[in-house]
C-alpha positions as CSV (number, residue, x, y, z in Angstrom):
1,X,-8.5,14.8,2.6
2,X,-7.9,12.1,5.3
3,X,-10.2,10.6,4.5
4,X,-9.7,9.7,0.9
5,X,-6.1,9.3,0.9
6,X,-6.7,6.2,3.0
7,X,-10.2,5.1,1.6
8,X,-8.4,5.3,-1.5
9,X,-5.8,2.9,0.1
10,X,-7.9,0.7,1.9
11,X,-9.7,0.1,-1.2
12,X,-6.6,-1.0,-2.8
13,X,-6.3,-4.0,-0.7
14,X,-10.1,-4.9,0.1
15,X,-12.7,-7.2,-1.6
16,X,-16.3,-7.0,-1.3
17,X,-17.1,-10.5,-2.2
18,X,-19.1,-12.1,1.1
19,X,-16.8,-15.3,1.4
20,X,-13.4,-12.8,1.3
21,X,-14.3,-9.7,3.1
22,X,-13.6,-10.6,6.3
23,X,-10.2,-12.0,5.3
24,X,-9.2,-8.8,3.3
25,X,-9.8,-7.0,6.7
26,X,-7.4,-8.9,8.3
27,X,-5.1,-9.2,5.6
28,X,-5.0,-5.0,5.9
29,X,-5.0,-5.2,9.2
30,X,-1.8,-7.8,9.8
31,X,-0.3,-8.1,6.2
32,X,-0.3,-4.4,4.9
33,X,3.0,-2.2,6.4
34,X,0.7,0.0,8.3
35,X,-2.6,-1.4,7.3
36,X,-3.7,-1.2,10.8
37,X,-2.9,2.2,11.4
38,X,-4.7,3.1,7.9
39,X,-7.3,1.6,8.9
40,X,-7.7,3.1,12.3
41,X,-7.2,6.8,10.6
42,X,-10.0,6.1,8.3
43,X,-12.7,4.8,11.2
44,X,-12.1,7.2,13.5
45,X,-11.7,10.0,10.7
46,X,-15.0,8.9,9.3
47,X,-16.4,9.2,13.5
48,X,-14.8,13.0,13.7
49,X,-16.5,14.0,10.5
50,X,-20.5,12.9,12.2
51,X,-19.7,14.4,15.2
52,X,-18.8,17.6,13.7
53,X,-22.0,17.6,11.3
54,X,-24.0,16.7,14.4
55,X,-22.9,19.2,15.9
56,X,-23.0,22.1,13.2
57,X,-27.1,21.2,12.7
58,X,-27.5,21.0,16.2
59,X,-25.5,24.5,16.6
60,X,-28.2,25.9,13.7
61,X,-31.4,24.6,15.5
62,X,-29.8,26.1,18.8
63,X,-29.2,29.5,17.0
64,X,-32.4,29.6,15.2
65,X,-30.7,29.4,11.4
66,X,-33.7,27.4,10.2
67,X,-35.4,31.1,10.1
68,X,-33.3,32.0,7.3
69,X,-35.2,29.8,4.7
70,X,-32.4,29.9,2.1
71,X,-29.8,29.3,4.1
72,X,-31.3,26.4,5.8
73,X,-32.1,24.1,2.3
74,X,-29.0,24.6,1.3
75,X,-27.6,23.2,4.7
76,X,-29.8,20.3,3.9
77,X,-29.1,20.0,0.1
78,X,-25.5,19.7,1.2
79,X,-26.1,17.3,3.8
C-alpha cells in the first residue's frame, strides 16, 4: 500500500523525457514539501519488498515446497 500511495505521488511530479529526468528528481527531491522523504519511503519500500520475496523462495527451496507441484507454479505464476 506504501508503495503506491507514493509511486502514485512521485509520479505526479516526475517526467520521463531524457533531457528532464534528472531535473524532476531533484525538483522532488528539494522543491516538493516532503519530496525527499517520499522518495526515500518509496526506494527503500521497493528494497523491503525483494528482500522479503528472496527470502520467501529461498525459505521454499530450504523447506522442500518445490515437491508440492501445484503449489510451487503458482508461487512462480505469482512471482
Amino acid at each position: 500500500m506504501v508503495q503506491i500511495l507514493t509511486g502514485l505521488f512521485l509520479a505526479m511530479h516526475y517526467t520521463s523525457d531524457t533531457m528532464t529526468a534528472f531535473s524532476s528528481v531533484t525538483h522532488i527531491c528539494r522543491d516538493v514539501n516532503y519530496g525527499w522523504l517520499i522518495r526515500y519511503l518509496h526506494a527503500n519500500g521497493a528494497s523491503m519488498f525483494f528482500i522479503c520475496l528472496f527470502l520467501h523462495v529461498g525459505r521454499g527451496l530450504y523447506y522442500g515446497s518445490y515437491t508440492f507441484l501445484e503449489t510451487w507454479n503458482i508461487g512462480i505464476i505469482l512471482l
